[in-house]
Structure formats: C-alpha cells, structure tokens
N, C-alpha and C positions, 0 to 999 in steps of 0.2 A: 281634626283632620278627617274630610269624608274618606266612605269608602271608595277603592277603586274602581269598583266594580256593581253596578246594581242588578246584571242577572246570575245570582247566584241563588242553591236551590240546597233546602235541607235531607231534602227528598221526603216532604211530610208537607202536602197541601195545604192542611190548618197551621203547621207552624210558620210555611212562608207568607201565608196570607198574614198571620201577625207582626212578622217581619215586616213585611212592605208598610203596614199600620206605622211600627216604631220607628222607621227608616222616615215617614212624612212626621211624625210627633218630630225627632230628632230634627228635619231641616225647618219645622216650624216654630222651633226652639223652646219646644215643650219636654224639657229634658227629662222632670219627673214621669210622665207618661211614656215616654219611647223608654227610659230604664225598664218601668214596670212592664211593659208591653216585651222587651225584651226576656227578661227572667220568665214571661211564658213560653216564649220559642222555647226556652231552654228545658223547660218543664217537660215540653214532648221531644225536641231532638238537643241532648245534651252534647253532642258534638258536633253542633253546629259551629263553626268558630266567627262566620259572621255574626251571630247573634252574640255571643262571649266580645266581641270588639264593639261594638253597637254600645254594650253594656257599657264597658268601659268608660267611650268617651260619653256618654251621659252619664254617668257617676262621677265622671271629672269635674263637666260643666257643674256639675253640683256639691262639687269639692268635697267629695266622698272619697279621697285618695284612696285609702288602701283597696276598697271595692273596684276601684277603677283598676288598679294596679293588677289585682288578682285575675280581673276577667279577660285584661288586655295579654296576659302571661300567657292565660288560657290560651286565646286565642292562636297567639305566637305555637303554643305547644301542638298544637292541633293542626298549623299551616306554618311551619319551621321557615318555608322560601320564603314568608311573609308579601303575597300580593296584595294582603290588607293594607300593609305599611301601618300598621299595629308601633314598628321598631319609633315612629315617629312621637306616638303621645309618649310613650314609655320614658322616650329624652326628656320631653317636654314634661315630663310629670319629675324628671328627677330620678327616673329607674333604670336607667341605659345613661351611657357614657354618649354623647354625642355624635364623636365617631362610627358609632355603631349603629345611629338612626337611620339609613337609609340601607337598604338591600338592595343585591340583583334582580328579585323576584317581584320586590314594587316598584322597581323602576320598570321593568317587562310590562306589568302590569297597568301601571299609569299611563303608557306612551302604547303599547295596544287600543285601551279603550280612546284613547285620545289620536287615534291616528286618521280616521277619516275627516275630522274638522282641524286639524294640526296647521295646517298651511295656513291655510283663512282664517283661524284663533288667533298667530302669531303675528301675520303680517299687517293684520285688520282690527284687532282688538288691542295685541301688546305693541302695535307699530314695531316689531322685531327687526332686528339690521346686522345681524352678528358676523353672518357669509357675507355681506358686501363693505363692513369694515374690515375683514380681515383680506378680502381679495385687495383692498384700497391697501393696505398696512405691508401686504407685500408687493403689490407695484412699486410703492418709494422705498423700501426696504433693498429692494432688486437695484432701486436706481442708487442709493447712498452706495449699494457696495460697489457700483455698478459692474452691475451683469445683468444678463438676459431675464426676462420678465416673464420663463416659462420654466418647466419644470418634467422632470423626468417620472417616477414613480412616486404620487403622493398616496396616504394613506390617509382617510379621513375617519375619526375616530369619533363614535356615537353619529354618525351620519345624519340620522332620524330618516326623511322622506329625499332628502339629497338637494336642501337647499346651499351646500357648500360648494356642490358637484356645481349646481347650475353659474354658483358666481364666480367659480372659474373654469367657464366650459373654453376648452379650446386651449387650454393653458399649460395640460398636465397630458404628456406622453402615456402616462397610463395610472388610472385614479381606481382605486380601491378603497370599500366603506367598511364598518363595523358598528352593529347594533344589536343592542338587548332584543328588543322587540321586532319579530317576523311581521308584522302589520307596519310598521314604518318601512321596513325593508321592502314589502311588499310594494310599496310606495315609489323609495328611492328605482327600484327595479323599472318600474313605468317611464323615468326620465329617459332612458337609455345611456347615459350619461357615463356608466361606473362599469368598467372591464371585469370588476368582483365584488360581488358581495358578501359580508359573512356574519353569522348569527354568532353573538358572542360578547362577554366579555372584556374591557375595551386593554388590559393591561396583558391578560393573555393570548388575545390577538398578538399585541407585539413580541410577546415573551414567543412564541409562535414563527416569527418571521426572522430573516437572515441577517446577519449584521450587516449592516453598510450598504442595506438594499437601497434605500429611497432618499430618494431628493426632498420629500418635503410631508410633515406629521402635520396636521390641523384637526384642533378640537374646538370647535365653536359649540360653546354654553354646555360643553357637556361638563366640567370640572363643577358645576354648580351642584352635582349628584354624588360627590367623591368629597371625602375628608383630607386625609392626607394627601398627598401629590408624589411622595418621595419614587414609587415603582414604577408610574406613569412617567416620570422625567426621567428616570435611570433605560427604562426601556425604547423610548422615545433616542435618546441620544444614544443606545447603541444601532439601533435600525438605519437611522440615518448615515448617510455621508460625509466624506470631509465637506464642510463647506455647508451642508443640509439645512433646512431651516424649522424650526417647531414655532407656529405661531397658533394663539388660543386665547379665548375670553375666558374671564373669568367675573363673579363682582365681587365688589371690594368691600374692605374691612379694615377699620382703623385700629381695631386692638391686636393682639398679637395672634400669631397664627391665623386658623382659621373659627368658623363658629357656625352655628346653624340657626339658621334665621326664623324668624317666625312666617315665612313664604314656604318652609320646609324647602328648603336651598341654603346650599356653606358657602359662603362668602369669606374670601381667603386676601390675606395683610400684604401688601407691597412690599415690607420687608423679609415676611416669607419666601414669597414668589422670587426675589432677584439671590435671596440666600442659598436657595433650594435649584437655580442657574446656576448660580455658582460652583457651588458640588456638584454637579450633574456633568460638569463641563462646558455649557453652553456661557457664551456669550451675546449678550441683551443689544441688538440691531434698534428695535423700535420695545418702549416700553411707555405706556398711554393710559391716561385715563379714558374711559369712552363708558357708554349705556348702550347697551343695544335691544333697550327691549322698555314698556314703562308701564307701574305698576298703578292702578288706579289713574290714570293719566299723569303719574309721574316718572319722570326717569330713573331708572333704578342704576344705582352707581357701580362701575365696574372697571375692569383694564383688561387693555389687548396690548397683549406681547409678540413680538419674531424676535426668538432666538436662534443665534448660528451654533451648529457644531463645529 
C-alpha cells in the first residue's frame, strides 16, 4: 500500500533526503535497499512514523513479518488517526481484524491528496458512472412506484467533489453533502450546486440530523470505505421519511458478509445487503447488479440499490 502522502517532513534534512532515496528504492521495487535506507532515517529521526511505515511494507515485500509488523505498529503508534493507512498492511499481514483496516484519517487523507485529479482520474481512467447510474435507478424507481421524479431534502453522503449533486441537478428542493476531506469539499463548493456542506463523518452527520427530515440519503461508492453497514442503514432509515428513498453502490462479493479486497476496498454480499434492508426497515424498490467504475480496463463488479422507507 503506498503512502498517502509524499510531502511529508522529519524535520531533519539528511533524514528526509534518505527518505525520499527509500521512498524511489521502494517504487523501484528494491525492497532490500528502501528497508535498509529506511532504518537510517530512523537512526536520525526515530519518530518519524513515515519512515517506521516505509520499513514495514519493505520488510513485508520481503516476508520479514514480524519486522514489518513491529515497524507498521510503530507507525500507527506515532500517527494513531493513521493518514499513512498503515491499518491497511496490518490486515493484510494478518495483524488487524479487517474491519478495522481503513480509518477516518486515511480516507481524509487519500481523497485530499487525490482531490485536484479526482474528476479526470475517475471519469477518464476508471470510466466511473456511479452519479448517473444511481440518478437512472431512481428515475424508474420513481416511475415503478409512480410518483414524481423529484425530490425534497436529499442528503448526499461522502459527496467527494459533488458528482452526485451534478447528476441530479434540478431534481432536489434542497441537496446537502457530507465529506471526510475539506479539498473535495473545497471542490464540491465550486459546483454551486449543494445548499450545505459539511466536514465530517458520514454516520455522524446523520446521527446529527432530525428524524423524518429528507426525502432522499445517496451514497454513491462511498460504502466501498466502510465494513459494516449496520449504523449507516439504522441512521439512513431514521432521517428519512415515510416513503423516503436510500439508494447506493456498493461492489459485490460472493462470500458472505463483507471483505476487503486487495484494491483496499470492502466489497459487501447481496445477501447481506437485502438482510441488513430488511432489519433496517427498508423495503428493496430496485436491487441491480451494475460496475460503475473498471479496474485495469475491467469492470469491477458491484450493486445499486433504492430502497423505501
């Protein structure tokens, strides 16, 4: 897993300089060298935690587990909100619970350094489609139940730069977003598109808001950064209204529950999903396989849901 971030600084000129050395060993896949180059950052700034991470997954790729283990711990110790996403090899090595591999603080982090090519990454490299399947999924959604193909207070949950806002501009009496990351928000803000934005949390934003406020919850690919689902659905169907709709991508997974993938994304089971409706109270309007996005020039498999409250 790279790092999130490459300007970061030990505050010791000879150690970042060997940093940035082990940082190009490490993408050149000279794993012994970026280690070794490593453990001298460490020599001069021992709390460094990029360098203690660095180590790690070069001690990985060299199936030095415990050494990996220990430096990656480090690191986590040293930067707890984990913007390294350190929590990520830890799973992968077998030292974290799955669950536990992604944070709030590396997803901030990921989707900051990734917010000024965001757009043109997604729609241009991963042919991304997530906001124009999900606006499609409730237009006929709207028609099967038939009612009107607009909407009163939606709330759009992970936002990012407000490609959800844009595919249904015109649609939503008043659209409000919610994101980790103040650089995508900074983003979504530019559209003009969104009555509110807000820095945050995507389960506490709801936990936050009034019961029975909104017509309509959409989270397009952001459950790909979540494990469980159980407080996002439980919240989700209290905010809403009678009638309300919660529609979201997610990709899919044939085993049970959910699992984290080697894309470092959870891909969550179909019979989870409509189990996890079920208890929630929602009832399943449209329930689809689709891709909205493709990995290497392939489609990466997935489902989009509208459910009613």
């Amino acid at each position: 897993m790279p790092l999130t971030s490459t300007h970061r600084s030990s505050g010791d000129l000879n150690a970042d300089r060997r940093y940035e050395y082990a940082r190009a060993s490490f993408d050149e896949k000279d794993f012994e060298a970026a280690a070794d180059l490593a453990r001298q950052v460490l020599e001069i700034a021992p709390d460094f935690a990029a360098a203690h991470a660095l180590l790690g997954r070069a001690a990985a790729e060299q199936g030095s587990r415990e050494e990996a283990v220990d430096a990656l711990r480090k690191a986590l110790e040293l930067e707890p909100d984990d913007a390294l996403g350190v929590r990520l090899d830890l799973a992968k090595l077998g030292a974290l619970a799955p669950e536990e591999a992604i944070s709030g603080g590396y997803v901030r982090a990921l989707f900051d350094e990734y917010a000024p090519s965001f757009d043109r990454h997604l729609t241009q490299t991963l042919a991304y489609r997530g906001p124009e399947l999900i606006a499609d999924a409730l237009r006929r959604a709207c028609s099967k139940r038939i009612s009107p193909y607009r909407f009163g207070l939606a709330l759009d949950l992970g936002c990012g730069t407000g490609l959800m806002g844009q595919a249904l501009e015109g649609l939503c009496e008043t659209i409000e977003g919610v994101d980790l990351s103040p650089l995508m928000l900074e983003k979504a803000r530019k559209t003009k598109l969104y009555d509110a934005l807000h820095e945050g949390e995507l389960v506490a934003f709801l936990s936050g808001r009034a019961t029975g406020e909104a017509d309509l919850v959409l989270a397009a690919d952001v459950f790909v950064y979540m494990a469980g689902l159980e407080a996002a659905f439980r919240e989700a169907h209290r905010v809403l209204g009678r009638e309300g709709l919660f529609a979201f991508t997610v990709q899919a997974h044939d085993g049970e529950g959910f699992v984290l993938g080697q894309d470092a994304r959870y891909a969550h089971n179909e019979a989870y999903l409509r189990d996890l409706a079920a208890k929630s109270g929602f009832t399943a309007v449209l329930f689809e396989n689709v891709s909205t996005r493709q990995d290497q020039g392939r489609p990466v498999p997935g489902y989009l849901a509208v459910l009613e409250r």
